[in-house]
C-alpha positions as CSV (number, residue, x, y, z in Angstrom):
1,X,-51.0,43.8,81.4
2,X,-49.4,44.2,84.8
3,X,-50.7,41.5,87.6
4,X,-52.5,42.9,90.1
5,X,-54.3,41.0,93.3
6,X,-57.5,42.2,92.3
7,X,-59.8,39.1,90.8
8,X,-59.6,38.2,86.7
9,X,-61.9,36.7,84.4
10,X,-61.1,35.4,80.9
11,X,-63.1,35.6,78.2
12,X,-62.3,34.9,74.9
13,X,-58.8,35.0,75.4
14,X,-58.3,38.2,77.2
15,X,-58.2,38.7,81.1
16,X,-60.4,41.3,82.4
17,X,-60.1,42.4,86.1
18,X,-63.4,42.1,88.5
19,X,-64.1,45.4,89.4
20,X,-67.0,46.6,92.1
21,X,-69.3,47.0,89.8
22,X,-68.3,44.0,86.9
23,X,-65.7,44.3,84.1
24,X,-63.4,46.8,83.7
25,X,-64.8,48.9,80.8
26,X,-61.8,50.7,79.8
27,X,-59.9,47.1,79.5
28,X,-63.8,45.8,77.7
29,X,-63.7,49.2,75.5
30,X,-60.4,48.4,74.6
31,X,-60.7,45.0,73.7
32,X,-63.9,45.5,72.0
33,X,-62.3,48.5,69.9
34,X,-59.2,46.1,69.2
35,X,-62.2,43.2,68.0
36,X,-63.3,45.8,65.7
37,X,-60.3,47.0,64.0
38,X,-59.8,43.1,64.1
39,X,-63.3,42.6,62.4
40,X,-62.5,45.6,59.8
41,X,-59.3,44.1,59.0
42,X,-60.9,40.6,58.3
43,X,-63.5,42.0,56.4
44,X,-61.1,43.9,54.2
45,X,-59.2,41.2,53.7
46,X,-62.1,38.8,53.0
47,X,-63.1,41.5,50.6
48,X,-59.8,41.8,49.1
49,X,-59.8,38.1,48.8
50,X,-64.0,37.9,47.4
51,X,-62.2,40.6,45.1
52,X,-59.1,38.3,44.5
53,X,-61.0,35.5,43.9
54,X,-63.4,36.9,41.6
55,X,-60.3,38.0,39.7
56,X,-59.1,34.6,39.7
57,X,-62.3,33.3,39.2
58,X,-62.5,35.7,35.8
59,X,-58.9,34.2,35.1
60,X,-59.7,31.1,35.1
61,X,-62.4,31.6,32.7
62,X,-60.3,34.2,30.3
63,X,-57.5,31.5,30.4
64,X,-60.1,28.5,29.9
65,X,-61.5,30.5,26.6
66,X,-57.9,31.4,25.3
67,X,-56.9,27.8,26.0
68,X,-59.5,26.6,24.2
69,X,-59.5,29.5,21.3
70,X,-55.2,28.4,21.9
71,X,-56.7,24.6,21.4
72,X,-59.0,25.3,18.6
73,X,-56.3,27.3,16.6
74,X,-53.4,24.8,17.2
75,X,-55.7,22.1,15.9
76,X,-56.5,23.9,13.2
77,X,-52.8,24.7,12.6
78,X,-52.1,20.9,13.4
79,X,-54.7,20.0,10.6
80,X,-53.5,22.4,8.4
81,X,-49.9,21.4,8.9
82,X,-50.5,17.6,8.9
83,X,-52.5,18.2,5.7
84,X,-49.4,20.0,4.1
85,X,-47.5,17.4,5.2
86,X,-49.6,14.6,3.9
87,X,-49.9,16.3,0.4
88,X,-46.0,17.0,0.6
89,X,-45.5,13.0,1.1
90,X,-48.3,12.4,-1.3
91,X,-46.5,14.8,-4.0
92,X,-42.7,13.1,-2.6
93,X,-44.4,9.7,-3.1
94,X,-45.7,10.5,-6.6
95,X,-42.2,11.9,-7.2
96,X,-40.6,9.1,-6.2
97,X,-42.8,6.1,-7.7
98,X,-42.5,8.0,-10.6
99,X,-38.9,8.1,-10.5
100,X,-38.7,4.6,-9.6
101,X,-41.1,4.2,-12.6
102,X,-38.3,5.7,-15.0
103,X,-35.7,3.6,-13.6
104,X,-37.5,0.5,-13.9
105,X,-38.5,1.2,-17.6
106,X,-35.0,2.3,-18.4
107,X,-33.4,-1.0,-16.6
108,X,-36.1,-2.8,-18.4
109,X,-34.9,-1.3,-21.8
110,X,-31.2,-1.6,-21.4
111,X,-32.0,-5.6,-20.0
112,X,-33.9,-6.1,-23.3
113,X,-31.2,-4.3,-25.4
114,X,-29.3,-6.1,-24.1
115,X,-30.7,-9.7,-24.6
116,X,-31.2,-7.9,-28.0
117,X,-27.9,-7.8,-28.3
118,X,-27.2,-11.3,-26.8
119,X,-30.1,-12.6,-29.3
120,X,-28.2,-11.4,-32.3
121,X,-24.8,-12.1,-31.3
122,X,-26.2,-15.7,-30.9
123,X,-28.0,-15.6,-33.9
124,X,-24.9,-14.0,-35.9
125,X,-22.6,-17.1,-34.2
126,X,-25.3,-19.8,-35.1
127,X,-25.4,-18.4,-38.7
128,X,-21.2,-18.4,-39.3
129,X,-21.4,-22.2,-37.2
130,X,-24.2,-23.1,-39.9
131,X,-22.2,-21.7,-42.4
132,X,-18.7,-23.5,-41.1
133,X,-21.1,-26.3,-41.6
134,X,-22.3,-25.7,-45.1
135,X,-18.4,-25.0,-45.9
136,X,-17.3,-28.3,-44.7
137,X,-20.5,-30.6,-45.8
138,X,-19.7,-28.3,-49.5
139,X,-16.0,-29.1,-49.1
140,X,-16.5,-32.7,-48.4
141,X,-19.4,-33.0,-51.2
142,X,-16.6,-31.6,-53.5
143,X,-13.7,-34.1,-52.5
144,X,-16.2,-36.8,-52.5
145,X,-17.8,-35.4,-56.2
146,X,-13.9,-35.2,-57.6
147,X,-12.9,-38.3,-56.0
148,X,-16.6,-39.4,-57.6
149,X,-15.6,-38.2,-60.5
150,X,-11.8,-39.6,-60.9
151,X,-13.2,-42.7,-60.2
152,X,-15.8,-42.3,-63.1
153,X,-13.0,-41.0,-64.9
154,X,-10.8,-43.9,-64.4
155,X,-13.6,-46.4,-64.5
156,X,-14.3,-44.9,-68.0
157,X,-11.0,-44.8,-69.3
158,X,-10.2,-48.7,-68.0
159,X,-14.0,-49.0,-69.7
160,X,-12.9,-47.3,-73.1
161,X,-9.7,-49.0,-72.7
162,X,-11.3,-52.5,-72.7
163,X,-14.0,-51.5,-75.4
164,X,-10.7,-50.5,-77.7
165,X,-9.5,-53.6,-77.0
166,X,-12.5,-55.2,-77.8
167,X,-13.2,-53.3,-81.0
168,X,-9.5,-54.0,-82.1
169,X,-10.2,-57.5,-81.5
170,X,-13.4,-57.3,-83.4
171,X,-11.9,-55.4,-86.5
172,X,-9.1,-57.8,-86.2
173,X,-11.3,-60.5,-86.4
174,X,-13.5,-59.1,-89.2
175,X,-10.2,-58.5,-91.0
176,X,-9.6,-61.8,-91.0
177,X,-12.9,-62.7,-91.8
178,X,-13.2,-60.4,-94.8
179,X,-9.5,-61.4,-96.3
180,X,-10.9,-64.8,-96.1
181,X,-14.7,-64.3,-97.9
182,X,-12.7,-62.0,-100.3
183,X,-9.9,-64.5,-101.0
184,X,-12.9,-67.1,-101.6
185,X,-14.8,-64.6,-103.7
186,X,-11.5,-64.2,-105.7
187,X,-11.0,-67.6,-106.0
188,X,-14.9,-67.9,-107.0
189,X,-14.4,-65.5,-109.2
190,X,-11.3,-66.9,-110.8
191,X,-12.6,-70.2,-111.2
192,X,-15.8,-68.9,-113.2
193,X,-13.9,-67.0,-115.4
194,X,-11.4,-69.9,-115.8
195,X,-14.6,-71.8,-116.5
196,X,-15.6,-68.9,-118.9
197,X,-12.6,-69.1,-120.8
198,X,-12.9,-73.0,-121.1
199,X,-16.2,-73.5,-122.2
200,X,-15.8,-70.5,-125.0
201,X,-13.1,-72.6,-126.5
């Protein structure tokens, strides 16, 4: 707006010159138009924005009800998959323990087999020790029963020896003793009959 010398007044923010009779009312037409294009402007943008924000407003709500149907599902498909999982470590755990199971029994058999095996071997060396025993306790009961009995032997035949001995003596003796009753028999004998022959005379 060109300057002039006439007087101005300002009101809200516009200058207006002091005519004869008040305001200019082209210059108050004018800025009362421009206030109402100004006014429709903000109103259509405030409605824009009352429109805006009731579509945000609806937004919010749609997105608060899929979040929460986008909540309720993925809990349901976080139960669901922590429930497969769970029965998959349940079913791996079972799995396993029984493996385990197996592997412990069949390391318990094969330890028992084998202390089976150890049992026997030692009870297979204990008999052929016990045996090597009986073998040398018979071994020494025979050289003690032969040397036992070539003693006895010995002793028997020294024994039988000495007996012969004796019994020679013996018969020798009752030789002697029967020459000498017979030769005093004979003599007996001869005398009676020499006394027989006598006395028949």
């Amino acid at each position: 707006m060109q300057l002039t010398s006439d007087k101005q007044k300002m009101i809200g923010g516009q200058r207006f010159r002091i005519v004869k009779n008040g305001l200019d009312e082209a210059e108050v037409s004018s800025f009362i138009s421009s206030l109402v294009q100004q006014n429709n402007e903000l109103a259509s943008k405030v409605e824009h924005l009352s429109a805006l924000t009731k579509l945000a407003e609806s937004t919010v709500v749609e997105a608060e009800n899929q979040a929460k149907s986008v909540k309720m599902q993925a809990e349901e498909e976080a139960k669901a998959q922590a429930a497969g999982i769970v029965a998959a470590a349940e079913e791996q755990a079972k799995l396993d323990a029984d493996k385990f199971i197996a592997e412990s029994k069949q390391r318990a058999e094969e330890v028992a087999q084998s202390k089976v095996a150890e049992a026997e071997r030692q009870a297979e060396q204990t008999i052929k020790d016990a045996e090597a025993r009986a073998d040398n306790v018979k071994r020494i009961a025979e050289e003690d029963a032969s040397r036992f009995v070539a003693e006895a032997t010995e002793n028997a035949k020294k024994e039988a020896l000495l007996i012969a001995q004796q019994a020679n003596q013996l018969l020798m003796r009752s030789r002697k003793l029967a020459e000498r009753e017979i030769a005093e028999k004979f003599k007996k004998v001869c005398e009676e009959l020499l006394s027989s022959v006598k006395d028949s005379k």
